[in-house]
C-alpha positions, 0 to 999 in steps of 0.5 A, a space after each residue: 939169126 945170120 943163118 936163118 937170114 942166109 937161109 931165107 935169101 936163099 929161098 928168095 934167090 931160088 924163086 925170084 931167079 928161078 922164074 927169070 931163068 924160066 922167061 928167058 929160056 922160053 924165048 929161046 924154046 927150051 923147058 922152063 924144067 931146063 933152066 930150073 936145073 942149069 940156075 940150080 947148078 950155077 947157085 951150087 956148091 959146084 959154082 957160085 956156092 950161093 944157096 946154104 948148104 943147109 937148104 941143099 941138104 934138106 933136098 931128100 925131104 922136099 924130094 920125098 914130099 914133092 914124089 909124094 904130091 906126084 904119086 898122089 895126083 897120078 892116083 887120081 888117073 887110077 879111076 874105074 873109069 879110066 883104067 876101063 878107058 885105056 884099054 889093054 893096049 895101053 896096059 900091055 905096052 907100059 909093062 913091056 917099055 918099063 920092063 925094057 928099060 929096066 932090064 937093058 940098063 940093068 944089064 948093060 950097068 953090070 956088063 960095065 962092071 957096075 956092081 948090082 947095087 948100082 946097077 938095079 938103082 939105074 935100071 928103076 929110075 930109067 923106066 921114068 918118063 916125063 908126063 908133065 913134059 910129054 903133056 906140054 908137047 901134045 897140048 903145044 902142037 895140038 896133036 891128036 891121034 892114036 899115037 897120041 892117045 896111046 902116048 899119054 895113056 902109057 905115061 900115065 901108067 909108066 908112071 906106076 910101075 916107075 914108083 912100084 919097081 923104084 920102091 922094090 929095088 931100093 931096099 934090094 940095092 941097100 940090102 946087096 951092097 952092105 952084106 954083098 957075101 951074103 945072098 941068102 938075105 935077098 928072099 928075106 929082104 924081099 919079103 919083107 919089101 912086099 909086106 912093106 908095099 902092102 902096108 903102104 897101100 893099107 895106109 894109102 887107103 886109110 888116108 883118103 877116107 880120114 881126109 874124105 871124113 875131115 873134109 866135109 866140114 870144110 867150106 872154102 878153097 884154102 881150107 882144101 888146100 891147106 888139109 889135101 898138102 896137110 895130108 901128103 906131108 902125113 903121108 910121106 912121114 907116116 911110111 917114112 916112120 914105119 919104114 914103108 914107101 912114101 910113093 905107093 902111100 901117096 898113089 894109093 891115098 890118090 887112087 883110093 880117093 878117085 875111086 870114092 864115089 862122092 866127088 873128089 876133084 877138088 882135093 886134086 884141083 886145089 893142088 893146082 894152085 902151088 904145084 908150079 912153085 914147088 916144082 920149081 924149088 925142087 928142080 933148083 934144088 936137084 940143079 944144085 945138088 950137081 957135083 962138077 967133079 962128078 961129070 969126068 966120070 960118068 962121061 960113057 955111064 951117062 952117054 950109055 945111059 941116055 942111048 940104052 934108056 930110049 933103045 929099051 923102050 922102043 923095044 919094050 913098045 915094040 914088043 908089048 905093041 905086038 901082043 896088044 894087037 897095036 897099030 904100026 905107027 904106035 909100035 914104031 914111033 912110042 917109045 921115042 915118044 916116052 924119051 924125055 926124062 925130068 921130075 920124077 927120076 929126079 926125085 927118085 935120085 935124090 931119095 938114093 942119095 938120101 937113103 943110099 948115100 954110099 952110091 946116091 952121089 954117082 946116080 943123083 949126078 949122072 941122073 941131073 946130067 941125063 936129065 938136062 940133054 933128055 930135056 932138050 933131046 928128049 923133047 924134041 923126039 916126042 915132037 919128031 914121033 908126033 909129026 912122023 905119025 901125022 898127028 901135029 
């Protein structure tokens, strides 16, 4: 009984402090995600050592179904419509700036030493970018433009292949790093890691129409609600129980479900009334998941990994800008625009550490220390592209 008590005080504390640290940073003008993850690390083991080590070690879970929620609602962007609206410049620039910063953080990692394993993990979580952070920025300062169509249409997608590349390079990591001598394993684990994907957009696709079927029978908002994070949950355990990737389950299921052509936007919206009160559990939970002794060494990993990152994507912009036929303005100032970094490589980091545990320490840590300046600096480089271009 005295665990359970400790357990939900615990809980309490992460809320209740959560949304005070959130007030009182925004008076000083730096994202609420900030104060999630500096509260999460003062109420971790590191610090005070105030939440149970038994809500920590069930991070992997709440990351698996909190990446899940966001695969979901990204799949909702995955429309006909959409994708005919955003053209093939955006489509060009988010393979090139994804690809960029995977391939310089993958390279530069190895370059350092690292061994592969290491290398290939860093190298998919850098593609991620911030939406909801990047989102917050525009809707701000009210920027509109060219740059700032681009900016958002490019997140979107960014976030796709973040998910796509992520799921492919775990098992490849896990795979190289157990039987290191052994490289002829990789096309095998290859393989297999394709076939999973398909099973997870099979079992995405089968999702949205089980949940399209039960729904009409539903009358009110709640009842939404309670089946749409019903579902998620069933999403991720089901990939989880086949071995498949709970992020490509829940994009598909998202993407299959938008393309229905009955309405669907209320599967989506109804999400929308809880989203904010599981983020902020999970970005505590990340925040607590910081290990202080870690810092000394990651020092250079991190400030490398915080300069190669952004360096990769504006690269990667310039060059897909100009196979797309992009204006200037887009090709010089996007990629800083896509510096920020919060949830999603958060979430990607903490499913390594679940999964990978032998590397997931060094990747979680380095990756919450990152995330932190991204969330200040980042930001502020968005807003810096925005106003370079004229458009706030």
């Amino acid at each position: 009984m005295s665990a359970m008590m400790n357990e939900l005080a615990g809980i309490g504390i992460i809320l209740l402090f959560g949304l005070l640290s959130a007030k009182l940073l925004r008076m000083i003008k730096l994202p609420s995600v900030t104060a999630y993850l500096i509260l999460g690390v003062a109420l971790g083991a590191s610090v005070f050592n105030i939440i149970p080590a038994s809500i920590i070690n069930a991070s992997g879970g709440v990351s698996n179904f909190v990446l899940g929620l966001v695969a979901f609602s990204i799949g909702r962007n995955l429309n006909r419509e959409n994708i005919s609206i955003l053209g093939s410049q955006v489509l060009w620039i988010s393979i090139f700036e994804s690809l960029g910063s995977f391939l310089v953080i993958t390279v530069l990692f190895l370059l350092l030493g690292k061994p592969f394993s290491i290398a290939l993990v860093f190298g998919a979580i850098a593609i991620a970018a911030a939406p909801d952070a990047i989102l917050v920025i525009v809707r701000e300062y009210k920027a509109k433009g060219p740059l700032t169509n681009t900016l958002l249409g490019v997140v979107a997608v960014n976030t796709a292949w973040c998910f796509v590349i992520f799921s492919l390079s775990l098992p490849i990591s896990k795979a190289v790093y157990f039987n290191p001598a052994d490289l002829s394993l990789l096309p095998k684990v290859m393989g297999v890691t394709l076939i999973h994907i398909i099973g997870s957009f099979f079992l995405g696709v089968v999702m949205a129409f089980l949940i399209r079927w039960i729904g009409r029978i539903l009358t009110n908002p709640e009842e939404v609600l309670i089946l749409t994070v019903g579902f998620i949950f069933l999403a991720v355990g089901v990939s989880i129980y086949f071995d498949l990737s709970g992020l490509l389950t829940c994009m598909a299921f998202g993407a299959a479900l938008a393309n229905m052509k009955t309405p669907t936007d209320y599967y989506f919206e109804s999400l929308q009334r809880i989203d904010g009160l599981i983020f902020l559990f999970f970005f505590v939970l990340a925040g607590a998941n910081l290990e202080i002794d870690y810092l000394g060494k990651i020092g250079v990993i991190g400030v490398l990994y915080l300069i190669f990152r952004v360096l990769g994507k504006m690269g990667g912009v310039y060059l897909g800008g100009n196979i797309a036929g992009a204006g200037r303005t887009v090709k010089k100032y996007l990629g800083l625009g896509l510096a920020p970094q919060a949830g999603l490589a958060l979430g990607c980091a903490l499913v390594a550490k679940a999964e990978f545990p032998e590397i997931g320490g060094l990747v979680l840590n380095t990756i919450i220390a990152t995330t932190v300046i991204y969330q200040i600096f980042g930001l502020l480089g968005t807003k810096y592209a925005l106003y370079k271009a004229g458009e706030i």
